[in-house]
N, C-alpha and C positions, 0 to 999 in steps of 0.2 A: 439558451446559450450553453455552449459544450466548452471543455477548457481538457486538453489530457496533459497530465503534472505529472512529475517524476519522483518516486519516494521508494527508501529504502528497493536502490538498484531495479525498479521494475517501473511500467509505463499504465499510469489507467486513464481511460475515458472515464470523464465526470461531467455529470449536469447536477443544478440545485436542486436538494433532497432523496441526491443520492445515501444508503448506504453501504459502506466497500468494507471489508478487511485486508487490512495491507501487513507491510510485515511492523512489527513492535518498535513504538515509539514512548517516548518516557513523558508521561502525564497520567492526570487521575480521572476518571467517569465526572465528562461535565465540564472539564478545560475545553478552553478554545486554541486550533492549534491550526497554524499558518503556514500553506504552504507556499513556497517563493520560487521553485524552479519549475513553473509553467511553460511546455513545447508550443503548445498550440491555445487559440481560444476563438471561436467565434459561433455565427449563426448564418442565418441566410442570407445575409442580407450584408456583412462584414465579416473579413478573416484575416487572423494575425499569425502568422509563424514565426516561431526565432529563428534563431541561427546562432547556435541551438538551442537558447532563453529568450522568452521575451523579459524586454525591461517593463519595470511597472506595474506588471503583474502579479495576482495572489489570489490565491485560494483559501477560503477559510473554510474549518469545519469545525465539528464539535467529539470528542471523543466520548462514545458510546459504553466502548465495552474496552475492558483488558482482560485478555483470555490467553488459551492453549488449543489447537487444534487436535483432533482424534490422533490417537497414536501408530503410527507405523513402525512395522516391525522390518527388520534386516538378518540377514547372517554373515557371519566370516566363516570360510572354509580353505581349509587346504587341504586337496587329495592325497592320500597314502600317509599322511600324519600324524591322523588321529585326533584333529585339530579342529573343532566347530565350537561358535558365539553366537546365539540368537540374544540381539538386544533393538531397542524402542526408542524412542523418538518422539518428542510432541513440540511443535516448532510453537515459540509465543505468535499473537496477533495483536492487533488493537484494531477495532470495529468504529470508523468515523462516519458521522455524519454531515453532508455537504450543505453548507448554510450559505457560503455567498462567495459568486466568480467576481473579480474587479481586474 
């Protein structure tokens, strides 16, 4: 069974035992964390789409990791100024693991 849920503003394809990093959510390595605004869910055999939720659905998983992604670098410039900023960036994650579509 496949289910694509919606979290922190982005859309992922999930099946059980997936795992994904998405963007940072507040829990500790080990909580169970539920998710509730499921677009889609089915299999071969059955399919459900919201419009644009489906009711009664959820997604559970288990949070794996809380981290920091590699860091990317940027500049600010403006010509004839004299005026340049190289600075960094390291966007948080949380790393879940997909336990059960309902």
């Amino acid at each position: 069974m496949i289910a694509i849920i919606r979290t922190g503003g982005k859309q992922y394809k999930v099946q059980t035992g997936d795992r994904l990093k998405i963007e940072k959510i507040p829990g500790e390595e080990g909580d169970i964390v539920t998710f509730s605004e499921v677009l889609f869910s089915g299999d071969e055999s059955s399919v459900s789409v919201g419009a644009p939720l489906l009711e009664k659905a959820s997604v559970s998983a288990t949070i794996v990791e809380q981290g920091r992604h590699e860091k990317v670098w940027g500049i600010k410039h403006k010509p004839k100024k004299r005026y340049k900023v190289k600075f960094g960036h390291r966007q948080p994650y949380t790393e879940v693991h997909i336990t059960d579509i309902v």
